[in-house]
C-alpha positions as CSV (number, residue, x, y, z in Angstrom):
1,X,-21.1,-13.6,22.0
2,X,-20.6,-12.1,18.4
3,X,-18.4,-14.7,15.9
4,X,-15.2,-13.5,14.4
5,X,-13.7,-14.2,11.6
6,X,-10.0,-15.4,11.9
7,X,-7.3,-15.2,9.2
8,X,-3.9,-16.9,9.8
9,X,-1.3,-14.7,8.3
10,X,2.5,-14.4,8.4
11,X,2.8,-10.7,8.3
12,X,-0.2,-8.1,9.0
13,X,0.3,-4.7,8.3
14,X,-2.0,-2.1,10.4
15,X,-3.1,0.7,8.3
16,X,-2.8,1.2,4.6
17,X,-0.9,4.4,4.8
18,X,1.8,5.2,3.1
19,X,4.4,3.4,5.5
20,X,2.4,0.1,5.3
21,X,2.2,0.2,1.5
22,X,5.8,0.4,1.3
23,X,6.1,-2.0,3.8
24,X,4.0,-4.4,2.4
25,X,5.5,-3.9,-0.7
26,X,9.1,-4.2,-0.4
27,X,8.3,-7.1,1.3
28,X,6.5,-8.7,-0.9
29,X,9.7,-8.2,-3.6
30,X,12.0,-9.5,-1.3
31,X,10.1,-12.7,-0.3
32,X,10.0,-13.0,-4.2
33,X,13.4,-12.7,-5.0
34,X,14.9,-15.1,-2.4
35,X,12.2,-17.9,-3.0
36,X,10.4,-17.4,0.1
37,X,6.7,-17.3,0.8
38,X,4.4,-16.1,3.3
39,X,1.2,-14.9,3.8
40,X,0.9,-11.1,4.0
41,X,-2.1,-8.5,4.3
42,X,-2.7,-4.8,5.0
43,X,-5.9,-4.1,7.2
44,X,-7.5,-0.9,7.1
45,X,-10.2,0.3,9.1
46,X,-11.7,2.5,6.1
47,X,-13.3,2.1,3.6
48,X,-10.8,2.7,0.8
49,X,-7.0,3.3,1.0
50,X,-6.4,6.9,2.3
51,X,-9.7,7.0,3.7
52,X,-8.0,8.4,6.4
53,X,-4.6,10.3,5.5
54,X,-4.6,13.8,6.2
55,X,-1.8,14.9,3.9
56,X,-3.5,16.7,1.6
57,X,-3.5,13.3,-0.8
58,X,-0.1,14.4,-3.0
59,X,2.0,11.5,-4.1
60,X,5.6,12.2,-5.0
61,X,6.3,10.2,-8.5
62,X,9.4,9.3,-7.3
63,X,8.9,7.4,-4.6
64,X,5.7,5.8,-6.2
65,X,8.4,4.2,-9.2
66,X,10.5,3.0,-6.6
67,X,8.2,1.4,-5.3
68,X,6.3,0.3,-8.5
69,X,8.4,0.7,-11.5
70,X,5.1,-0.5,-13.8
71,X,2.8,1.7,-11.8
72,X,1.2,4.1,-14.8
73,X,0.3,0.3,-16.4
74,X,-1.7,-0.5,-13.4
75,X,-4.5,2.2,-14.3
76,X,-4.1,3.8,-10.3
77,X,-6.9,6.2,-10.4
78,X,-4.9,9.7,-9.8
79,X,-7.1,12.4,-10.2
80,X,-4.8,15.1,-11.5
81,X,-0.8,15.7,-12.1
82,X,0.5,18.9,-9.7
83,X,2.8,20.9,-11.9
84,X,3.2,23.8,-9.7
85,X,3.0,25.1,-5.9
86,X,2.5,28.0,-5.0
């Protein structure tokens, strides 16, 4: 029998896609603003966030600063800035 190793948390999100994030997230800013506090994670199975997406890895801006307003402080490693489609 293999040991496990066992985490007691309030809130698990499954996944760090986009949804979670948000998820996790807002949550985590709502718990904040009315006092509350629980324990929250998000588990992914790979081995870095996105590790799995298959969108093409494009991030609208807007949604991103919804979500967090400070984000371009936070040194999130985007690899370029789409200016066009075509």
């Amino acid at each position: 029998m293999s040991e496990r190793e066992v985490l007691e948390l309030d809130v698990l999100f499954v996944g760090a896609g986009p949804a979670s994030l948000a998820g996790a997230i807002h949550l985590q800013k709502l718990l904040k603003e009315t006092g509350r506090v629980a324990s929250v994670a998000v588990l992914e199975k790979a081995a870095e966030v996105g590790g799995h997406s298959l969108s093409g890895a494009i991030v609208d801006p807007r949604a991103l600063l919804e979500l967090l307003p400070d984000y371009e402080s936070q040194n999130i490693p985007f690899e370029s800035e789409v200016t066009e489609e075509h």
